[in-house]
C-alpha positions as CSV (number, residue, x, y, z in Angstrom):
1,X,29.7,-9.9,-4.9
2,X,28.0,-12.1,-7.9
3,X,26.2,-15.0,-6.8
4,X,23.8,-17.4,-9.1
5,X,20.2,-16.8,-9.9
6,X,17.8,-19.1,-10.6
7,X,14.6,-18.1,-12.3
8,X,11.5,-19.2,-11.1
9,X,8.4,-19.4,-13.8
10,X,5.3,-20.8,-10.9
11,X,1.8,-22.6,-12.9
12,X,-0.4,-21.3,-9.6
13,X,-4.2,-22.5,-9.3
14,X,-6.8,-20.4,-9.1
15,X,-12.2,-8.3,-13.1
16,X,-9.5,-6.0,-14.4
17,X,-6.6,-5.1,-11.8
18,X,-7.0,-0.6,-11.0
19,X,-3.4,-0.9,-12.0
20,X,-3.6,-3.0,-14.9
21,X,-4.6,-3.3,-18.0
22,X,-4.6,-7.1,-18.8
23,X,-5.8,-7.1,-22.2
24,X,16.4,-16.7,-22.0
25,X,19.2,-14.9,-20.0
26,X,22.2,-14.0,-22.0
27,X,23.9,-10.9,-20.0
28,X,21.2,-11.2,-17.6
29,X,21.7,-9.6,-14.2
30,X,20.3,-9.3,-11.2
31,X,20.5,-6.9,-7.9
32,X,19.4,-10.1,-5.5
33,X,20.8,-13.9,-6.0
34,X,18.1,-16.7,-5.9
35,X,18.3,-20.4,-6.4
36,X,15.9,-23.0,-7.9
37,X,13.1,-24.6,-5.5
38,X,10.5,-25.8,-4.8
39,X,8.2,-26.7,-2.4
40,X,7.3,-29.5,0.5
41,X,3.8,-31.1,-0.3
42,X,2.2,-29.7,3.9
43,X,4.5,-27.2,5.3
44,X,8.1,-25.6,5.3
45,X,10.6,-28.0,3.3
46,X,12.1,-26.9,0.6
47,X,14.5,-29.3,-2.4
48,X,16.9,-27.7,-4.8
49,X,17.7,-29.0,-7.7
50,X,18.2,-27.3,-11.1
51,X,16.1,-27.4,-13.5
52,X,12.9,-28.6,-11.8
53,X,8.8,-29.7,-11.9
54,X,7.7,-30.5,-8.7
55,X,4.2,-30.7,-8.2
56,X,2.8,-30.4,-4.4
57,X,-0.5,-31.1,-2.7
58,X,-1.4,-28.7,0.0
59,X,-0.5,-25.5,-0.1
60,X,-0.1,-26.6,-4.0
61,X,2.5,-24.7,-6.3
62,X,4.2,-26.1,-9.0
63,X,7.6,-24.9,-10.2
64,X,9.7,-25.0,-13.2
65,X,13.0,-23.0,-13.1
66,X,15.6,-22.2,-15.0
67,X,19.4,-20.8,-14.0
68,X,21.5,-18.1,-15.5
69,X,24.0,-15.9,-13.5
70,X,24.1,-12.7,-11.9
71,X,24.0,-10.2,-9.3
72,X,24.7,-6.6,-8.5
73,X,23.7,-5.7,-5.0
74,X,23.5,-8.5,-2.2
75,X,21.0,-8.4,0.7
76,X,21.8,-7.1,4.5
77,X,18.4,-9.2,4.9
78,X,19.2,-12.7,5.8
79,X,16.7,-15.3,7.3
80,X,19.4,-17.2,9.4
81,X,16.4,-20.0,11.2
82,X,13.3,-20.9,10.0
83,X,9.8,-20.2,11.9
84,X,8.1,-23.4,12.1
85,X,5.4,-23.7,9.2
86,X,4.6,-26.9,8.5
87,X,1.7,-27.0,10.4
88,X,0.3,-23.7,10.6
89,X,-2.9,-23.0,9.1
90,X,-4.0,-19.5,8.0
91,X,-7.7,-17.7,7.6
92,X,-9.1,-14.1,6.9
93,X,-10.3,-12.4,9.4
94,X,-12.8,-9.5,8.5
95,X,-12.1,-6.6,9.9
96,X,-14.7,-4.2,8.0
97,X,-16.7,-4.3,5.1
98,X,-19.0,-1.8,2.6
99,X,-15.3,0.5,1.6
100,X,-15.8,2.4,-1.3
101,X,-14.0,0.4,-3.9
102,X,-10.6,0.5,-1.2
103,X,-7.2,0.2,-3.4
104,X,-4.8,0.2,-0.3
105,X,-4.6,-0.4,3.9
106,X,-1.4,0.8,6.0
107,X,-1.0,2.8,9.5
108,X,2.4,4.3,10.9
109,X,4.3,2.0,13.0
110,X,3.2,1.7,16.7
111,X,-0.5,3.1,15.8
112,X,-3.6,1.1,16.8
113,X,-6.0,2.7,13.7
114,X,-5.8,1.6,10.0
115,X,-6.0,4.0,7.0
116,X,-7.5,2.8,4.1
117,X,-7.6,4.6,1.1
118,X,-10.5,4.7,-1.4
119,X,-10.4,4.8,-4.9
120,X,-12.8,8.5,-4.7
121,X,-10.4,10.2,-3.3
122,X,-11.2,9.4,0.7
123,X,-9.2,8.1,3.8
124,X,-11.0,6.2,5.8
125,X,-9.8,6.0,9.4
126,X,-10.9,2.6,11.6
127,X,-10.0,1.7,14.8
128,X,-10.7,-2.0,16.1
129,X,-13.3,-2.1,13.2
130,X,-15.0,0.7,13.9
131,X,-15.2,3.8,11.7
132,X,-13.7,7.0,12.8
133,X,-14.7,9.1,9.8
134,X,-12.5,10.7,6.8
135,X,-8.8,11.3,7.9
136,X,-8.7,13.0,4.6
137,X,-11.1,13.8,1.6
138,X,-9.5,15.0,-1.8
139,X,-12.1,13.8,-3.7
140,X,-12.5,17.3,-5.2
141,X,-9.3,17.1,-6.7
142,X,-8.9,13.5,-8.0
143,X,-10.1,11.7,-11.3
144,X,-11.5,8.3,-10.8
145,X,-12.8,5.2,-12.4
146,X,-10.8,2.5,-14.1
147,X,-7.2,2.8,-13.0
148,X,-7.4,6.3,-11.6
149,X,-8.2,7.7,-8.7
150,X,-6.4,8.1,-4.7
151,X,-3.9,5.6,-5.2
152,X,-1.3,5.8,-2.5
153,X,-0.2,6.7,0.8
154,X,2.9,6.9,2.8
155,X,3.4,8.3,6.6
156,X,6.9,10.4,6.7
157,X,8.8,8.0,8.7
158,X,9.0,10.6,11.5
159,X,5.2,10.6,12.1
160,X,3.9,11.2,13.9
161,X,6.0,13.9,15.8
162,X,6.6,14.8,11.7
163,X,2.9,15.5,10.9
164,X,3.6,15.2,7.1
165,X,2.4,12.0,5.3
166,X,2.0,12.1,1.8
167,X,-0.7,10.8,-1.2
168,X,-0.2,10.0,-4.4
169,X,-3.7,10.4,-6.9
170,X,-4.5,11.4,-10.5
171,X,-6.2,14.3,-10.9
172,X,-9.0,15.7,-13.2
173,X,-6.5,15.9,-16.2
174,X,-5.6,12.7,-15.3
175,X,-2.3,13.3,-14.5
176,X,-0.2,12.2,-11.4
177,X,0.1,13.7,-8.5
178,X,2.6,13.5,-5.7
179,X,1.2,15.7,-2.6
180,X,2.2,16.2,0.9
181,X,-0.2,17.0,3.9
182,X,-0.1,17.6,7.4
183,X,-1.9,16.1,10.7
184,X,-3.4,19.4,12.3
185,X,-4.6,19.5,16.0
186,X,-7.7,16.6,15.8
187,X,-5.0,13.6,15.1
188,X,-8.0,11.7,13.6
189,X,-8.3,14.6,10.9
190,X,-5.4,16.1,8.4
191,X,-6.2,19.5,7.3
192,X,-6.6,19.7,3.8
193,X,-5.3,23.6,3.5
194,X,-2.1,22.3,4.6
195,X,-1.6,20.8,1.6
196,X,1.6,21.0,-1.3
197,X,1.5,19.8,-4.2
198,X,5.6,17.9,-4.4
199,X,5.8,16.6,-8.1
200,X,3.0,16.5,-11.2
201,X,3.7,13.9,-14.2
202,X,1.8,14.1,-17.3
203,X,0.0,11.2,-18.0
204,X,-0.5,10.0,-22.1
205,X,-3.2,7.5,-20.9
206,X,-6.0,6.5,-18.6
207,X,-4.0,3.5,-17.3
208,X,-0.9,2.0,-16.1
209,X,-0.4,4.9,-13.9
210,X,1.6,3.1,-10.4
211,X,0.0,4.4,-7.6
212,X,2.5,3.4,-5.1
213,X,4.7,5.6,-2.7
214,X,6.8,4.6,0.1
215,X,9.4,5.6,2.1
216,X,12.5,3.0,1.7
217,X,15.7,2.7,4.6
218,X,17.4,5.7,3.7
219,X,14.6,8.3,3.9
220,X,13.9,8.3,0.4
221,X,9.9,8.5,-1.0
222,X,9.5,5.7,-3.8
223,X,7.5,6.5,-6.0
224,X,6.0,4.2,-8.8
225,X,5.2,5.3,-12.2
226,X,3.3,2.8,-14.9
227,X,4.6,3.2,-18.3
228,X,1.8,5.9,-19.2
229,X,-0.5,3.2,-20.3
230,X,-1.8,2.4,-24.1
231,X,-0.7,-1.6,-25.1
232,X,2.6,-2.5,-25.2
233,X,4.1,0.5,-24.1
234,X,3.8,2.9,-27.3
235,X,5.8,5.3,-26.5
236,X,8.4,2.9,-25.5
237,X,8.7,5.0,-21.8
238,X,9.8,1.9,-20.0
239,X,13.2,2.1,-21.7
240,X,13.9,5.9,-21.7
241,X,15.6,7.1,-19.5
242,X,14.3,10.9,-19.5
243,X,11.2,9.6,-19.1
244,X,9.6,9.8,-15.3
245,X,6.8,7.0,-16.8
246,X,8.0,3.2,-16.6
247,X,10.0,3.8,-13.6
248,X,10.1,4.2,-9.8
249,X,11.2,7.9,-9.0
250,X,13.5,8.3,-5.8
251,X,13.2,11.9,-3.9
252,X,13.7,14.2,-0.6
253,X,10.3,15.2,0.8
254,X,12.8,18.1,2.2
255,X,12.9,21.2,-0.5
256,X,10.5,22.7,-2.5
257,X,9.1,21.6,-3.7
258,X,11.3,18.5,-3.1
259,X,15.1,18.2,-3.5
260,X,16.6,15.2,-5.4
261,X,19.7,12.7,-4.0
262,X,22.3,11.2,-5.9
263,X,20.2,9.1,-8.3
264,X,22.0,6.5,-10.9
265,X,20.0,7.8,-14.0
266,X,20.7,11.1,-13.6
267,X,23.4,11.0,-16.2
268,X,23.6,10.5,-19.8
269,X,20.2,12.7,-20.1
270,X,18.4,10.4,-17.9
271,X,15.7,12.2,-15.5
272,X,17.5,13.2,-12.1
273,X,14.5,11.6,-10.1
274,X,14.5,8.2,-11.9
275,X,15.8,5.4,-9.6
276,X,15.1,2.3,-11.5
277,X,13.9,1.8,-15.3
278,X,11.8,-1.2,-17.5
279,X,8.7,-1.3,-15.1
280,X,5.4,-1.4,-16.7
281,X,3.3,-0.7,-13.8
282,X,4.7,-1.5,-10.3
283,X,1.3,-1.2,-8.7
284,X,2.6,-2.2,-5.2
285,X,5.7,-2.7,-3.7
286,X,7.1,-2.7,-0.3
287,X,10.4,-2.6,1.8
288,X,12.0,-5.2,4.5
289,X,14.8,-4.0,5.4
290,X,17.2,-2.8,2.1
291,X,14.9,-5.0,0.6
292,X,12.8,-3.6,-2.2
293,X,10.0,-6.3,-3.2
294,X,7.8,-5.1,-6.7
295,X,4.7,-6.7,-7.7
296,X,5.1,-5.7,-12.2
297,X,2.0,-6.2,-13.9
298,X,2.4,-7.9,-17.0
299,X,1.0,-7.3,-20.2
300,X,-0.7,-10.5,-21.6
301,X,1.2,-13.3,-20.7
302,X,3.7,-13.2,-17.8
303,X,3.4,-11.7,-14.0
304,X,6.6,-11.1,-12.1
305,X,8.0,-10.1,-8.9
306,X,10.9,-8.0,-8.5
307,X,13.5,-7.9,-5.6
308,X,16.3,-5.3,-5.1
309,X,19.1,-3.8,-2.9
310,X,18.5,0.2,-2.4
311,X,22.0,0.4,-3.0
312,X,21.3,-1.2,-6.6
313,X,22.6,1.1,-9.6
314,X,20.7,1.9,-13.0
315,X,18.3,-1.0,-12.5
316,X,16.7,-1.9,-15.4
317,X,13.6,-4.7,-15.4
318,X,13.7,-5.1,-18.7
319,X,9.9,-3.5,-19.5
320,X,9.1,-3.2,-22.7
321,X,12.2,-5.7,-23.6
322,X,10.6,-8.5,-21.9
323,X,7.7,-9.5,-20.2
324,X,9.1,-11.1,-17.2
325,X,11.7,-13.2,-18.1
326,X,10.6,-13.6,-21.5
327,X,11.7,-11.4,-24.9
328,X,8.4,-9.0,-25.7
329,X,8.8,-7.1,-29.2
330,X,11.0,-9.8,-30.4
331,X,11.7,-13.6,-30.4
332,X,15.6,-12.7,-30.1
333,X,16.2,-10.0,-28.0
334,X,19.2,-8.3,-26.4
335,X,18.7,-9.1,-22.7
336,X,22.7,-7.2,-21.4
337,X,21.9,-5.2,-18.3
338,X,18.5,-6.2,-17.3
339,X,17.3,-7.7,-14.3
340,X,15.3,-10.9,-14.7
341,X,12.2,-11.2,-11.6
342,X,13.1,-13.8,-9.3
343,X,9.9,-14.7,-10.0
344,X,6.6,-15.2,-12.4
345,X,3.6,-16.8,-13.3
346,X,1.4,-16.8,-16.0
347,X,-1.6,-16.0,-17.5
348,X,-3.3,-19.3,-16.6
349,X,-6.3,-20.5,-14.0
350,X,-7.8,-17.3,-13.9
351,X,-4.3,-15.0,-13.2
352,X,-3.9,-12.0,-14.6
353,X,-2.6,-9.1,-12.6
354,X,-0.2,-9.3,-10.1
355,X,-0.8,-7.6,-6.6
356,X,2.4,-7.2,-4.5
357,X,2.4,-7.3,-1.1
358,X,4.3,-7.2,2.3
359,X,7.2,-9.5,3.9
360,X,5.3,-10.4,7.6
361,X,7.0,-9.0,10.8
362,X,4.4,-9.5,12.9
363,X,4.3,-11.4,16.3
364,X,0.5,-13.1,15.5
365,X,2.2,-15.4,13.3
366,X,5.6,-16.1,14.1
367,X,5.8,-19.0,11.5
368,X,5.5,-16.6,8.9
369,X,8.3,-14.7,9.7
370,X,10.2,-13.8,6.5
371,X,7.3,-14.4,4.4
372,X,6.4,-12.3,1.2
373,X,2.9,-12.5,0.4
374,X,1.8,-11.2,-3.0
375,X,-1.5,-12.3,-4.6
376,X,-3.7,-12.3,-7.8
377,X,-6.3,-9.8,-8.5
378,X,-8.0,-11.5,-10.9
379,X,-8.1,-15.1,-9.6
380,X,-8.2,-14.0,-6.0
381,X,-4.7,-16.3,-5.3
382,X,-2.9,-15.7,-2.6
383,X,1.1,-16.8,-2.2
384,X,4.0,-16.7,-0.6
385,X,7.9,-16.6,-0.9
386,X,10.9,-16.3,1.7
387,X,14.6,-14.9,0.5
388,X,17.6,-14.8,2.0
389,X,21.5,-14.9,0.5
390,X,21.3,-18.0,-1.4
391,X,17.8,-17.1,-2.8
392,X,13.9,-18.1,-2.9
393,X,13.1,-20.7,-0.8
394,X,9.4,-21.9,1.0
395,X,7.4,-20.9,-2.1
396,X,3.7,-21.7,-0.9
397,X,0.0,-21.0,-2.7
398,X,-2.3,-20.2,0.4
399,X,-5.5,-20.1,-1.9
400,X,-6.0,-24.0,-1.0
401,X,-6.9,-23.1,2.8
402,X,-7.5,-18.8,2.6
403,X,-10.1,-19.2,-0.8
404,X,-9.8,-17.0,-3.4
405,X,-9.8,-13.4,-2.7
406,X,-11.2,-11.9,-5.9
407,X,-10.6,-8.3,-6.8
408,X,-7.2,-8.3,-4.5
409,X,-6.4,-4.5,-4.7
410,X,-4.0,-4.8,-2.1
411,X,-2.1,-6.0,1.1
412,X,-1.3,-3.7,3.8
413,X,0.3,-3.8,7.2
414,X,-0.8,-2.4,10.4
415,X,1.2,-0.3,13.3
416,X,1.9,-3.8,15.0
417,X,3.4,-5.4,11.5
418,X,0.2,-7.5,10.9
419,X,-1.0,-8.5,7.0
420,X,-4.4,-6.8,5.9
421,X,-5.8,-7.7,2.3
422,X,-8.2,-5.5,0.9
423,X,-10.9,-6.0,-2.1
424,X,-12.5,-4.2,-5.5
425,X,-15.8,-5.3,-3.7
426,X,-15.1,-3.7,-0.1
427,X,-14.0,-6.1,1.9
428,X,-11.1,-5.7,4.9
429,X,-9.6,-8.9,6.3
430,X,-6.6,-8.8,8.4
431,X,-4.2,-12.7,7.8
432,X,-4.9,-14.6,11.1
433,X,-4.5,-18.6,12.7
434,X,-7.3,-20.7,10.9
């Protein structure tokens, strides 16, 4: 059912993003209903009024917001109490450090190592900080520097009795590629002749190439594709749909080399495998529940964050239409059928590329239950949001307390559901009690 959406434009305080190059509402909708807020100078309270400024001391966010009205999809993801937060105070924990330019952290659920993948083309495997050696090396195949390089990786949600996990890299054309592997008998080592390549897209560009694969609630792999890179979208990919670029891509692991399910722009010409349109580069995004949470980088202006329902049909975000909530190629534009972010910032105090990150589930920090976090790789910011039916609620800027995190490639969670941050420069901190 349709329920109201309020916009939320955030001024946040305070290197080029791998994923990025960083050089209102009529017949707006939206898959995920939000309201305006704002929040509580020192902890968890949050006031809704419509439109507001509310300026805050510590964490420190101000918020101006603006309504329209919408929905398609609503949530099964509903945050029915609130985890104490008003007191709690967070710091970063180092967990390693001298990575090889790491661009993402994860580890199947229930396993005590952590994965990190480097921008050459290794997986790193660590186990209470210590180094266990290269899970995998691919570095042969990939192309690196700037935005290219081993971008992403996703365990088959069956690992690890399913052995497959799968990686998602450019390689020396530059193009992107979508390839599953397979755990042999050494569970610290996948074996590399056990690999298949799943899905190859041409890539016009050396940027804005996504890098993100995951496996959502219904067995689905995610992937997300940049809109092929060159300013301002060129060749206008985030808005066709037979294009695989400017998208995230929905498939079946299961085929061969993959099989395709009932996608909503398969018809009218649109590509079978395209799940959602208008995405520039969805560098990260994540799942909680049949929540879908993207972290868009923007072009020069605007950074926004996405939220959708699985079950959301022909999503479109409105890339290269609009730059967040905001008309792009022209002062008056024709906004029917796109989905507005719930939320964005701009290019002020040092922001420019947005790095999307992970709702917690952990048990470390039960008052962060709920909690998106999603950061700035530029100024190093690091945020959070909660959502539930009525909308976006406890929005809070941790920078104040955490510091700034400079070169933010990525967030990441462990097998236990705990928050890992990763940097440009090396760095591997998991989010613990300050």
């Amino acid at each position: 059912m349709r329920r109201p959406l309020a916009f939320l434009t955030l001024a946040l305080p305070a290197l080029a993003l791998l994923a990025a190059a960083c050089s209102t509402t009529e017949g707006t909708t939206s898959s995920v209903p939000v309201f305006t807020t704002s929040p509580d100078a020192t902890g968890g309270t949050s006031t809704t009024t419509a439109p507001v400024a509310t300026t805050s001391t510590a964490p420190v966010t101000t918020t101006t917001a603006t309504t329209t009205t919408s929905a398609t999809a609503t949530s099964t993801t509903t945050t029915t109490s609130l985890p104490p937060i008003e007191d709690l105070t967070l710091a970063l924990v180092e967990v390693a450090d001298g990575l090889a330019q790491p661009v993402f952290v994860t580890a199947p659920p229930g396993d005590d190592r952590l994965f990190v993948v480097e921008q050459g083309g290794l997986i790193q495997l660590l186990r209470d900080g210590q180094r266990l050696g290269a899970f995998l090396d691919v570095s042969a195949l990939v192309s690196t520097g700037g935005e290219r390089g081993l971008l992403g990786l996703a365990f088959h949600p069956g690992y690890p009795a399913d052995p497959r996990f799968y990686v998602n890299y450019t390689d020396r054309r530059g193009d992107t590629v979508v390839a599953e592997y397979r755990v042999g008998a050494d569970p610290d080592r996948a074996d590399p002749a056990l690999g298949r390549t799943l899905l190859t897209v041409a890539q016009p560009n050396r940027n804005h190439n996504g890098g993100m694969i995951a496996f959502g609630p219904d067995g689905y792999l995610y992937i997300g594709m940049g809109d092929g890179g060159g300013a301002g979208d060129p060749d206008r990919t985030g808005q066709d749909p037979a294009s695989l670029l400017g998208s995230i891509l929905r498939i079946s692991v299961d085929g061969d080399p993959y099989t395709v399910p009932p996608n909503p722009w398969a018809g009218d010409g649109g590509a079978a495998e395209v799940w959602a349109k208008g995405l520039r580069n969805p560098w990260r995004f994540s799942f909680d529940g049949d929540l879908l949470y993207i972290g868009d980088v923007g072009q020069g202006a605007w950074e926004e964050i996405d939220i959708a329902h699985v079950d959301s049909w022909r999503l479109n975000f409105g890339w290269s239409i609009m730059e967040g909530g905001h008309c792009f190629r022209e002062a008056d534009c024709g906004r029917t059928g796109l989905e507005l972010p719930v939320l964005e910032y701009a290019h002020e105090n040092g922001n420019c590329s947005v790095t999307g990150g992970y709702v917690y589930r952990g048990t470390a920090l039960p008052e962060l239950d709920g909690s998106y976090f999603y950061g700035d790789y530029c100024s190093g910011m690091v945020a959070s949001l909660r959502h539930d039916l009525e909308g976006l609620f406890d929005l809070r800027d941790w920078t104040t307390t955490l510091g700034a995190v400079p070169g933010l490639t990525s967030f990441g969670i462990d097998g236990a559901g705990e928050l890992y941050l990763v940097t440009a420069e090396g760095a591997l901190y998991r989010l613990g009690r300050g």
